[in-house]
C-alpha positions in Angstrom: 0.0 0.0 0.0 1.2 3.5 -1.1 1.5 5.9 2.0 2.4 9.7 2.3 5.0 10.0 4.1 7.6 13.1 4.8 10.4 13.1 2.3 12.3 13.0 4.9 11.3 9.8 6.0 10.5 8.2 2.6 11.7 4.0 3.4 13.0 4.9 0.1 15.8 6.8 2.0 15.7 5.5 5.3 17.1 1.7 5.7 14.7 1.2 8.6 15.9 -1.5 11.4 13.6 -4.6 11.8 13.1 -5.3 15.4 12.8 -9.2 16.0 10.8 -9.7 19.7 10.8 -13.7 18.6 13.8 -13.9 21.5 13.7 -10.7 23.6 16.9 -11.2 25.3 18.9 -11.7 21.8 17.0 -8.4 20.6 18.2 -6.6 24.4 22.3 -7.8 24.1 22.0 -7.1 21.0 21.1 -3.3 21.8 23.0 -3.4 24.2 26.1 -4.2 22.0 25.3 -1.8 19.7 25.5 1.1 22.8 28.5 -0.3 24.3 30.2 0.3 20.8 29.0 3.6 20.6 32.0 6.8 21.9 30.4 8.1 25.2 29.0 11.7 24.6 30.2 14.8 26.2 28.1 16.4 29.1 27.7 19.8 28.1 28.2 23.0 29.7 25.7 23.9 31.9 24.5 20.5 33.0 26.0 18.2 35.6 24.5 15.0 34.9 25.5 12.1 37.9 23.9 7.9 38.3 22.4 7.1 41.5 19.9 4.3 42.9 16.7 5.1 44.4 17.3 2.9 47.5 14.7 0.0 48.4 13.5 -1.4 45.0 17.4 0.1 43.8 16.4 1.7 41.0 18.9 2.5 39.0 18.2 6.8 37.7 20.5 9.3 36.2 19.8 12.5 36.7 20.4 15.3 34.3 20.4 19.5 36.4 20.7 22.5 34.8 23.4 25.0 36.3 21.3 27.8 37.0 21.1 30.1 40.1 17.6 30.4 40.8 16.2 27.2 42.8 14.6 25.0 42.8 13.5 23.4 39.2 10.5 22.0 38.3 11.5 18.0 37.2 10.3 15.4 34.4 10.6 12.1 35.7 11.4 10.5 31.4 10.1 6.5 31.1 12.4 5.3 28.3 10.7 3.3 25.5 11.6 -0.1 24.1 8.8 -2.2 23.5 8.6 -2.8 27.4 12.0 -5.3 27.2 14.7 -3.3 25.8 16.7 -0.3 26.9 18.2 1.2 29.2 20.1 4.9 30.5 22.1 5.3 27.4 19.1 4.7 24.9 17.9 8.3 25.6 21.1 9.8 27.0 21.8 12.3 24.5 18.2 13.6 24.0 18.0 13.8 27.7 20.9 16.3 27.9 19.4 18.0 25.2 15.8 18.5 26.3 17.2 19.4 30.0 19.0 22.4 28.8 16.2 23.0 26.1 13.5 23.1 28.9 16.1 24.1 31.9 14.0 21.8 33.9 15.7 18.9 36.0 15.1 15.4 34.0 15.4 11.7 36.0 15.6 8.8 34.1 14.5 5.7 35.0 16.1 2.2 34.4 13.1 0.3 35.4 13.0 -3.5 35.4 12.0 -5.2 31.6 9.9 -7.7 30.6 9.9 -11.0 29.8 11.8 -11.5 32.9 9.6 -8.9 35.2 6.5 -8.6 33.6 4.2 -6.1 34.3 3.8 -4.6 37.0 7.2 -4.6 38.0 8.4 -2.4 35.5 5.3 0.3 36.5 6.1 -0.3 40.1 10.2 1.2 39.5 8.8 4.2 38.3 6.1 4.6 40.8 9.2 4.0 43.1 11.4 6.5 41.8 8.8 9.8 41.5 8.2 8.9 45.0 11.9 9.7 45.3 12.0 12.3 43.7 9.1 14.1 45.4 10.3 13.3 48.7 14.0 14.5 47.6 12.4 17.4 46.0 15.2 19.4 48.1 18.2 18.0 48.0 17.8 17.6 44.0 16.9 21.2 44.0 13.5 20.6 43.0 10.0 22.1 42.9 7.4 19.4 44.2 5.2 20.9 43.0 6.3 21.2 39.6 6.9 17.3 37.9 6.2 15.6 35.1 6.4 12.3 34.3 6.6 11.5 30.8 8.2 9.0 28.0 7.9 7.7 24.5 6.2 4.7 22.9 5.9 1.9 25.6 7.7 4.6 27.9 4.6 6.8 27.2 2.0 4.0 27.7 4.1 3.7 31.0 3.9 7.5 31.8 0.2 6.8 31.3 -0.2 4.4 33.6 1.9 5.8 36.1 -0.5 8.9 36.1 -3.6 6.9 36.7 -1.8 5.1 39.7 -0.5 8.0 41.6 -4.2 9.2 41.4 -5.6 5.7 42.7 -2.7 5.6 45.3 -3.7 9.5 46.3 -0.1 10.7 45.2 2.8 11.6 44.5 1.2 14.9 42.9 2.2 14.8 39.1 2.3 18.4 37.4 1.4 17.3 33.8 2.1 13.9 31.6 3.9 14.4 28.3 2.8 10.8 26.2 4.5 10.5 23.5 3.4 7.9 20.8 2.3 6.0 23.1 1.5 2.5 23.7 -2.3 2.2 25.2 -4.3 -1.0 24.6 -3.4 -4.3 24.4 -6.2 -4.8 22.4 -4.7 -4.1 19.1 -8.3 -3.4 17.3 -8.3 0.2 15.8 -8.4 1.3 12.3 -4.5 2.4 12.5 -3.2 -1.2 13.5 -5.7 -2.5 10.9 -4.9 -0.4 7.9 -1.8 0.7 8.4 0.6 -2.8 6.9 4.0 -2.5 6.2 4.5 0.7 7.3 8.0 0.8 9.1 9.2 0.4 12.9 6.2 -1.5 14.4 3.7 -3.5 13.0 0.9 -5.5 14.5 3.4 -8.6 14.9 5.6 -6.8 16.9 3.1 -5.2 19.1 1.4 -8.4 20.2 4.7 -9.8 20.9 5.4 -6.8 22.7 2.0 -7.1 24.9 2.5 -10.8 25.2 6.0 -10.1 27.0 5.0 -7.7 29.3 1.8 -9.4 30.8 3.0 -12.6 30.6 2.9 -12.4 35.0 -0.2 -11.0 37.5 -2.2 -7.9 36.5 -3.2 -7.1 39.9 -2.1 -3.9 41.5 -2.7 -3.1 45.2 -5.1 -6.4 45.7 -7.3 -5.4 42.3 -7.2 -5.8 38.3 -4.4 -3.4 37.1 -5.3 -3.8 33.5 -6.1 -0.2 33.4 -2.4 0.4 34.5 -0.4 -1.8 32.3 -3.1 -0.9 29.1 -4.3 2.7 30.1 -6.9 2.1 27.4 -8.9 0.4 29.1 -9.4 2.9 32.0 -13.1 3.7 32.0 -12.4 6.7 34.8 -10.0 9.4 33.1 -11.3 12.0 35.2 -8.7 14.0 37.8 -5.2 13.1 35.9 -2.5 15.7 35.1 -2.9 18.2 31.7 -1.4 16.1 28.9 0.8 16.5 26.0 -0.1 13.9 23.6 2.4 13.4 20.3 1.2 10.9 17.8 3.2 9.8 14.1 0.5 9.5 11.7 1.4 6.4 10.0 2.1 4.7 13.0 -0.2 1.4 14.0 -0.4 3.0 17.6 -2.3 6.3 15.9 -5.8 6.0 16.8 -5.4 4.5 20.4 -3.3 7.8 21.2 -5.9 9.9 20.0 -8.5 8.2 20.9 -6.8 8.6 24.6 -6.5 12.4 23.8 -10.3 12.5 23.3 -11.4 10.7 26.3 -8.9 12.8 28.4 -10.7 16.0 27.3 -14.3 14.6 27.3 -12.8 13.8 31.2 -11.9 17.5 32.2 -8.2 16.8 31.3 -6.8 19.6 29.4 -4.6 18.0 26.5 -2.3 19.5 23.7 -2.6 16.6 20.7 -0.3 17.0 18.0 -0.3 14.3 14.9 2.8 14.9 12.6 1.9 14.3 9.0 4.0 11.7 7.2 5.9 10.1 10.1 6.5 7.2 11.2 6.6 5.3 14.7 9.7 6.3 16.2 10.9 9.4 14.5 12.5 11.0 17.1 15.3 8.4 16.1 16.3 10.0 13.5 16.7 13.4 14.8 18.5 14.9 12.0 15.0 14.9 10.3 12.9 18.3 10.4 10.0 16.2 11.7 11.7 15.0 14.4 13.3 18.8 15.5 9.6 19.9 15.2 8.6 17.3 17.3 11.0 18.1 19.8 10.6 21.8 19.8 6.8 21.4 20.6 8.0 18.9 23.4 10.4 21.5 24.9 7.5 24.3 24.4 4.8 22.1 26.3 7.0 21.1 29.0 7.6 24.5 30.0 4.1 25.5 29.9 3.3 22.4 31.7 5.6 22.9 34.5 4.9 26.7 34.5 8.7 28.0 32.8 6.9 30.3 30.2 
């Protein structure tokens, strides 16, 4: 089938990677490799950026501060993405730096646990643990509690999702806003987007029930009760009372419609929500951030993360 996309992003141009979730722990060392091999970035000036473990689960987090002389900072808590079994702190190091200086907002990543190995919750449940961290060491990280995100993209998004919805069940810690970017929603895999759109590249419906399949391959209860509606925010039917939203969506990406669909029932909720769908982009084109998509997409991520935490 003939798609539009960006010229950019033409597979015509692009020699897209295949991702092969048949053995999720080849796929992982093989990332992992592929880092490793990579030369270690410079910190730039004007950042410190320093690895620590949020003690009890030990959570491994790296935390990327601005040097600036007003204190505190407001803080995004970032969920990497990886198809809930792969990455790790290097997969969004260099962005991170980036968008911390771009936003001049202190940014913790988190290193949570990865399916197949720890299903779901387990991976929710690290992230839950560290933004309890980092709101009870609002202070010593020079931080604003009352000014954190939590946000991610793709699985790291559906994460972010979920990890909003739990902190309201739990009655805290307070989240600022939620930046969910391209999400991953609903298990369920039945919208038009996953239907229609077929060999598009980066994730298809193959990869996405292998990727659901992974992560709740253990329990889906959450404090004593189903936690479906954590690990596939989707399915939520109560949206009501969760943080202003941010919501980026590729537009020939399988995972489309559930985002927007999520946008919609956000707003018919009360939430206010900023959606933006790029034309002609695929699922993870941030990637490639040489691209003009992707610089737009992360100059209207840096623009709604300082309205969001209140920095314009």
């Amino acid at each position: 089938m003939d798609y539009t996309y960006d010229p950019e992003l033409d597979p015509s141009r692009i020699e897209y990677p295949r991702l092969d979730l048949t053995d999720p722990i080849a796929a992982r060392n093989h990332f992992f490799e592929l880092y490793e091999a990579m030369p270690a970035p410079e910190t730039p000036a004007g950042l410190r950026v320093r690895d620590t473990v949020v003690p009890g689960p030990d959570v491994p987090v790296r935390i990327y501060t601005p040097v600036r002389g007003d204190r505190p900072l407001p803080a995004l808590l970032y969920i990497h993405g990886g198809n809930y079994v792969l990455g790790n702190l290097e997969m969004s190091h260099v962005m991170l730096m980036d968008l911390a200086l771009a936003t001049q907002a202190v940014i913790v990543s988190v290193d949570y646990r990865l399916a197949p190995e720890n299903p779901f919750p387990a991976g929710l449940e690290d992230c839950y643990a560290a933004l309890a961290w980092l709101t009870e060491n609002a202070a010593d990280l020079d931080v604003d509690p009352g000014r954190i995100a939590v946000g991610g993209d793709s699985s790291g998004g559906g994460l972010s999702a979920g990890l909003a919805l739990l902190a309201r069940d739990r009655g805290g810690p307070a989240i600022r806003f939620q930046y969910l970017g391209i999400p991953t929603l609903d298990d369920r895999l039945d919208t038009d987007s996953i239907a229609r759109l077929v060999g598009v590249p980066m994730v298809d419906r193959e990869i996405l029930e292998l990727t659901w399949q992974h992560y709740l391959g253990g329990t889906s209860t959450v404090d004593g009760k189903d936690g479906m509606r954590y690990a596939a925010p989707a399915r939520a039917e109560d949206l009501s009372a969760l943080p202003p939203a941010f919501v980026a969506v590729n537009e020939l990406d399988p995972l489309r419609d559930e985002a927007i669909d999520y946008a919609q029932r956000l707003m018919k909720a009360g939430v206010s929500v900023e959606l933006c769908v790029y034309a002609g982009t695929v699922h993870g084109t941030f990637l490639f951030p040489t691209t003009k998509a992707a610089q737009r997409m992360f100059a209207d991520l840096v623009g709604a993360l300082r309205r969001g935490l209140g920095l314009n």
